[in-house]
N, C-alpha and C positions, 0 to 999 in steps of 0.2 A: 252414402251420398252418390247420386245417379251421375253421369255424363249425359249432356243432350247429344241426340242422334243426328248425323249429316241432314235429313227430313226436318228436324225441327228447327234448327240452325236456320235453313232458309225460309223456313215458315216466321222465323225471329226475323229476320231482314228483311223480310216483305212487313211485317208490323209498324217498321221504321217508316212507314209512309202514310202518312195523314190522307182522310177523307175516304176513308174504306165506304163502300155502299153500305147503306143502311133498312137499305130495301126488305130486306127478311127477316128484319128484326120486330118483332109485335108489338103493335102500339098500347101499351100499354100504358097507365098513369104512376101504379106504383110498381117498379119490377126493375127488373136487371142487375148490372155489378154495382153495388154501393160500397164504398171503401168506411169501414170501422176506425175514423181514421185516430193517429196518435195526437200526442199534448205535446207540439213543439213547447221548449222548455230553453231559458237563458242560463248560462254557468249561474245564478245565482240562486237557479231555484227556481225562480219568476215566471210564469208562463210566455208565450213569446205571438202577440195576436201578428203580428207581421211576417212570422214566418206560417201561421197557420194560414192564411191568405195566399203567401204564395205556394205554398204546396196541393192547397184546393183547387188554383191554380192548372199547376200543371197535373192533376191528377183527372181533370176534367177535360183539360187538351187532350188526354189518351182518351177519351172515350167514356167515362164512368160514369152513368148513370143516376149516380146521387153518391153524396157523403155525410156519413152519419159522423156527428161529433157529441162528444161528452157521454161517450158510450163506456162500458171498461177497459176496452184499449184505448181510451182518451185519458184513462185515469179518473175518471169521474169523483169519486169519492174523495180523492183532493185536494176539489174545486171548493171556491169559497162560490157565492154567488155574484161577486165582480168579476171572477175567472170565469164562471160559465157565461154572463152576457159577456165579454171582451172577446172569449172565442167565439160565439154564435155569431156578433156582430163582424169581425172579421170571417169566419167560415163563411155568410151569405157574400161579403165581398168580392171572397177568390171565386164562389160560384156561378153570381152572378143570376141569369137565367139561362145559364145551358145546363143546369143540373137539379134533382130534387134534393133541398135540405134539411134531412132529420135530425133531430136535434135529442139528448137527453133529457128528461125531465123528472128523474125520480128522486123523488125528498124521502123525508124519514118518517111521513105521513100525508095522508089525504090534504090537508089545510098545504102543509111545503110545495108539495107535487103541484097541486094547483098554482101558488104561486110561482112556480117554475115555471108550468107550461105559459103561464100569460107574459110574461117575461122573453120566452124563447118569439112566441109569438110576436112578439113589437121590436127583437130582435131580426125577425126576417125569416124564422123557423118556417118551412113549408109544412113538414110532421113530427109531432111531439112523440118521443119513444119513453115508457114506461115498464120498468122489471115493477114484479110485486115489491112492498115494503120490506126494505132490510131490515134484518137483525133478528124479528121474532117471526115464526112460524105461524100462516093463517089457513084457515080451513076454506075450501072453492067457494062456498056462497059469500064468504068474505072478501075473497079475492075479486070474486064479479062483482059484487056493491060498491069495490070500491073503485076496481077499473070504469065502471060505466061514472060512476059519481064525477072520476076526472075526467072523462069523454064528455059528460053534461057539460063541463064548468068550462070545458077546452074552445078559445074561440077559433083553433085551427084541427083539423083529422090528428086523430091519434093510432099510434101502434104498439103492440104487446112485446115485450121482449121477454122471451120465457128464458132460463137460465136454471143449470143445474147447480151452480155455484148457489143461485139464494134456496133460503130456508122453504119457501112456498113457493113451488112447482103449478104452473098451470093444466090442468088436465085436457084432454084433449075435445072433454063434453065441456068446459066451461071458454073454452077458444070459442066455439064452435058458437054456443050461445052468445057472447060477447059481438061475432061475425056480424050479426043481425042487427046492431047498435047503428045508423046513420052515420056516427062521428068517430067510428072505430074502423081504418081501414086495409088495416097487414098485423102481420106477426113475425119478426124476427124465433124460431125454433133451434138453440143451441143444444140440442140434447143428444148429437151425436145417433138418433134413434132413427132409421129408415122407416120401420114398421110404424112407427109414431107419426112421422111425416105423411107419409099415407094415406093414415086414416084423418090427421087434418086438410090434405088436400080432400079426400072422398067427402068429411062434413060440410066443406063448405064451396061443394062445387054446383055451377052456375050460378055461383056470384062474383063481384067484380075481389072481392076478400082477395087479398096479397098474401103471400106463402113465400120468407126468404129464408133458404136454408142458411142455420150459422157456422158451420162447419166447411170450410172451404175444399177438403180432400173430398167432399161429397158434392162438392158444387153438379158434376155434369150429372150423377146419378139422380141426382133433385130434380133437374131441370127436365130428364127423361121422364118422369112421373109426374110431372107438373106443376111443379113449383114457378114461382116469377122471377127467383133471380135469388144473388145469395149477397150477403152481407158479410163483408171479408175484410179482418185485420192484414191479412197479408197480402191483399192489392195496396196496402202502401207502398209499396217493395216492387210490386208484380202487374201495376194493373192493364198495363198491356195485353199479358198472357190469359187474367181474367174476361178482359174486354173478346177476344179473339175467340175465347174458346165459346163463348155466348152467342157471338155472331155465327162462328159455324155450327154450332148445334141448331142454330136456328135456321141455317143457310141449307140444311141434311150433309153439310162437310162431316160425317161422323168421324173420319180419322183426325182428321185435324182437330177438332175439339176432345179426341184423344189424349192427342200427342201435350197438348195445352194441358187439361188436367194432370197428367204426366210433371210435367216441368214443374206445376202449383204443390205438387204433394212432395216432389222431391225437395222442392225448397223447404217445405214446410218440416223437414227432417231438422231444423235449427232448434226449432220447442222442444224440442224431444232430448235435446242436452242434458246431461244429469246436473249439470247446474242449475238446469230449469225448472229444480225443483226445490233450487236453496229458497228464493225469493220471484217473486214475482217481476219483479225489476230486470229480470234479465230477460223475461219475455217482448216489454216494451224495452230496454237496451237492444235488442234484437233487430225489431224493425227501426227503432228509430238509427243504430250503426249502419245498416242497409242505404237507409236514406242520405246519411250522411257520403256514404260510397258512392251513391248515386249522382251526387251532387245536388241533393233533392231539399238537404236540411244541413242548418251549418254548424249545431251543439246535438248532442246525445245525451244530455243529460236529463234526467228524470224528477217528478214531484216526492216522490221520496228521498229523505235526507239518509248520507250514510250508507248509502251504494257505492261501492267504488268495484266495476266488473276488473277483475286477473286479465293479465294482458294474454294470456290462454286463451283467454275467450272470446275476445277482440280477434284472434287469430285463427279460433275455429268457424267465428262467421267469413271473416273478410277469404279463407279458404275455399268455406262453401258456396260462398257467391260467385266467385271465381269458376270454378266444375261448373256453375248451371250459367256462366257465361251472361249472367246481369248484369 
């Protein structure tokens, strides 16, 4: 775990101040720090739409440029579908209109996903985000008949969430193809793959097509090759340091959006616990204990029954947040 440097420290204390110019930032309609955000959750399980409100909230007073809910660090999977409208409806709440709101919408087939996105839409959803169908493996022309089928039927823009977790991997010739859809307009790219990002930026350059890296330790090397912005679980936690490092990479502050990536990758040394490979639960335990430090969220408790995290580990976060002076 890193120490922040005397230089970043005051680059942290100058963040403390609202209404940063905006002026260098590119106008664009879908791009910048979107936060992945989590499933506030009540000690009983229950999901919590009032605290998801106000954490949208304040994660858009910092700056953040959209928030994505009902993603996999929302827990998605679950969501009944009263949990998914309860939070979309309060997620547009906290957001309001100072921010764009993506919403999840992936069922466990064509007919679900549909009825999902029309749902998220009368919700307040700004863009419907879709993974390929869980569970069973499909081949690309499959994958594109069906993403475009829910693009047809979507009556708001849609976006691709490629994922190396599901079974069916989007390639980067059927992105590309899908780009050229009217009602298709970004792709969230989780694969960790630079040379891959690349070549989806190269297919689908000179069009408005949104390119958000999902891998937050890669945020600024995205943004250099030109990506629109990254979609990040750990601007729960951080989204100041995300917002900052966006503005100066756009600003040509090259150290400073340095030193920002710096700070995002050292925190992000918390996943990387060997516990974080018992369950999953300790991933979202993570941010959501963060939050709770923050004073950003008032339970930590998760959609999964029968977690109970070692007060070990409760001690190696509340340690490491501490060193990175959050």
């Amino acid at each position: 775990m890193l120490k922040t440097t005397d230089e970043s420290r005051k680059i942290h204390d100058r963040m403390k101040v609202r209404n940063v110019d905006l002026a260098q930032e590119p106008r664009v309609k879908y791009g910048g720090v979107v936060v992945a955000i989590i499933a506030p959750c009540l000690p009983t399980g229950e999901v919590d739409p009032g605290a998801t409100r106000r954490l949208c909230r304040i994660l858009t007073d910092h700056g953040c440029h959209g928030i994505f809910v009902l993603g996999s660090t929302g827990e998605m999977p679950f969501l009944d579908e009263d949990d998914r409208r309860a939070l979309t409806v309060a997620a547009r709440e906290g957001v309001g209109a100072r921010a764009t709101l993506y919403v999840g919408t992936t069922g466990l087939g064509l007919k679900q996903t549909i009825r999902y996105t029309k749902n998220a839409a009368e919700d307040g959803a700004d863009v419907a985000v879709i993974m390929a169908p869980m569970i069973f493996k499909f081949s690309q022309p499959e994958l594109a008949a069906y993403t475009r089928a829910a693009a047809d039927a979507s009556p708001i823009p849609l976006a691709i969430y490629h994922h190396k977790r599901m079974p069916s991997w989007y390639d980067v010739e059927t992105i590309a193809e899908l780009s050229q859809h009217p009602n298709i307009v970004a792709v969230k790219d989780t694969s960790n793959d630079m040379t891959r990002l690349q070549r989806l930026i190269d297919a689908t350059a000179g069009t408005d097509f949104a390119i958000f890296q999902g891998h937050e330790n890669l945020f600024l090397d995205s943004l250099k090759i030109g990506a629109g912005g990254c979609v990040s679980a750990l601007a729960n936690v951080s989204p100041e340091w995300h917002v900052a490092l966006y503005r100066a990479h756009f600003s040509g502050n090259a150290t400073e959006a340095e030193i920002h990536q710096r700070q995002i990758t050292a925190l992000s040394q918390i996943f990387h616990h060997p516990f974080s490979s018992v369950s999953f639960s300790y991933f979202t335990y993570s941010l959501k204990r963060i939050l709770q430090h923050r004073g950003w969220l008032e339970h930590a408790n998760g959609l999964m029954p029968g977690f109970q995290p070692p007060t070990e580990f409760d001690e190696v976060i509340l340690d490491h947040v501490r060193i990175m002076e959050l």
